[in-house]
C-alpha positions in Angstrom: -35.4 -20.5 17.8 -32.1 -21.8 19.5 -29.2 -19.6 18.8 -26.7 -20.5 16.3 -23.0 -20.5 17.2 -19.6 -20.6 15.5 -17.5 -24.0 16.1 -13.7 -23.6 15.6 -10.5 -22.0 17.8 -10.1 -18.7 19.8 -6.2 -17.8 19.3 -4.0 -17.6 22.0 -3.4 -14.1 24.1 0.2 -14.6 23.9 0.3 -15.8 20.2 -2.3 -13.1 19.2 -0.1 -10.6 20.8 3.2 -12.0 19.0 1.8 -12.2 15.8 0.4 -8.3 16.5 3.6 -7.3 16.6 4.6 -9.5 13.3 2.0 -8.7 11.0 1.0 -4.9 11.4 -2.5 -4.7 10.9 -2.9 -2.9 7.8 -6.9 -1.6 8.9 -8.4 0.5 11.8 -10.5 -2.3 13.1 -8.1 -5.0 14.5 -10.2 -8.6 15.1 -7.4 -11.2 14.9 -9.4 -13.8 17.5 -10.3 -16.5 16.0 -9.9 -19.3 13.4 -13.8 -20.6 12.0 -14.2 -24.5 11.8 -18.5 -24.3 11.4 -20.6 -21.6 11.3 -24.0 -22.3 11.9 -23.6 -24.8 14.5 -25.7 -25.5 18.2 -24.1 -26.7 21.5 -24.1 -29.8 20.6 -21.8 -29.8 17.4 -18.2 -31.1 19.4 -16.0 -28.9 19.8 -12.5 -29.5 17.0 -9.8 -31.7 19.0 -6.9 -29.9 17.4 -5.6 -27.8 19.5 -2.5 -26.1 17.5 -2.1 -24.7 13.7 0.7 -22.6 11.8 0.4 -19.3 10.2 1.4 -20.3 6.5 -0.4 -17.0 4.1 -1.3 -13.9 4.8 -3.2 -11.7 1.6 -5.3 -8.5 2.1 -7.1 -6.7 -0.7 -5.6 -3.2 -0.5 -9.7 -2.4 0.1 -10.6 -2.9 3.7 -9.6 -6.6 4.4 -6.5 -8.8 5.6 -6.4 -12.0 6.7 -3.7 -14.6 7.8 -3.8 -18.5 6.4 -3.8 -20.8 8.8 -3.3 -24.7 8.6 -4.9 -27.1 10.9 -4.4 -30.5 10.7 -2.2 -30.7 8.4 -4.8 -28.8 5.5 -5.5 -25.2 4.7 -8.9 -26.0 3.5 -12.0 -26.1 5.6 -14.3 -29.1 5.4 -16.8 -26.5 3.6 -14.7 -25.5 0.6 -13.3 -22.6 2.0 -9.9 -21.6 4.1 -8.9 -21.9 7.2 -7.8 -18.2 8.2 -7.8 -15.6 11.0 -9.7 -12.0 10.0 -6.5 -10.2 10.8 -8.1 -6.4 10.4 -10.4 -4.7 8.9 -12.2 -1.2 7.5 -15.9 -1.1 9.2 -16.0 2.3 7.6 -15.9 0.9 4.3 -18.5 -1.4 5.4 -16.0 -4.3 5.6 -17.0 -7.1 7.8 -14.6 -10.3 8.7 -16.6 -12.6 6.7 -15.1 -11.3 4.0 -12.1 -12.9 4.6 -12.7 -15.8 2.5 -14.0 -14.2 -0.3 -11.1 -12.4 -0.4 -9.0 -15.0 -0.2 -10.7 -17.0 -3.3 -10.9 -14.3 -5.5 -7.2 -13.5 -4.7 -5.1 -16.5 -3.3 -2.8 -15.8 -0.4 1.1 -15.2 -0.3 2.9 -17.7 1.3 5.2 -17.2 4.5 8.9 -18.3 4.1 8.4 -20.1 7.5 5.6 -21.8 9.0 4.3 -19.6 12.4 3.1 -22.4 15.0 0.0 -21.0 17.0 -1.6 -22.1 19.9 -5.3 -22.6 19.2 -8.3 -23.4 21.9 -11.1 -25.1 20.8 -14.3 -23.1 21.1 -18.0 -22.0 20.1 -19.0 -18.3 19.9 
C-alpha cells in the first residue's frame, strides 16, 4: 500500500518562533508546525503555490486543545469544509491529539485578532 501523506505548509522557523513568544501555548505539548491543505494525499498531489497566510483567530477549548486561524489565499476555509489553522498545543495526557483542532474549532468558532499576523508558509507533504 503506498503511504499516504499530508499536502499543505510547514511554518516558518523564524515566524514559529515569533508567534511562540505571542501566543503562549496554553498546553504541555507544543506542535505549532504546520498549516493542513489535504490529508490523505500521494506524491503526486502538487504541492499548494501559496506561499504566505496571516494569523486572523486563535480559540482553544479550555480541555486540551488550541489552535491559531489561519487565512490562505484570501479564505479561512479549506476546500474540504473545514479551516485552515495551525495545532498551536496540546494535552497528550488527556489523550488530545492535533486533529482535534478542527473539531474544536466548529463546535466553538474562533476569536478574531485585532490585526492580521502575516506568516511565511513553505509548501510541503508530510
Amino acid at each position: 500500500m503506498a503511504r499516504r501523506w499530508i499536502t499543505g505548509w510547514k511554518l516558518d522557523a523564524e515566524d514559529r518562533e515569533r508567534l511562540l513568544e505571542r501566543f503562549r501555548p496554553l498546553f504541555p505539548d507544543v506542535v505549532a508546525d504546520h498549516v493542513t491543505l489535504r490529508t490523505g494525499t500521494d506524491v503526486s498531489t502538487p504541492l499548494p503555490r501559496e506561499t504566505g497566510g496571516e494569523v486572523v483567530g486563535e480559540i482553544d477549548d479550555d480541555a486540551g486543545v488550541q489552535a491559531l486561524v489561519v487565512r490562505v489565499g484570501g479564505t479561512t476555509e479549506r476546500s474540504d469544509g473545514s479551516t485552515y489553522h495551525i495545532t498551536w498545543s496540546i494535552d497528550r495526557s488527556r489523550g488530545r491529539r492535533p486533529v482535534e483542532s478542527n473539531a474544536v474549532i466548529a463546535r466553538l468558532g474562533w476569536r478574531s485578532l485585532a490585526e492580521p499576523i502575516p506568516i511565511r508558509l513553505h509548501p510541503a507533504r508530510f
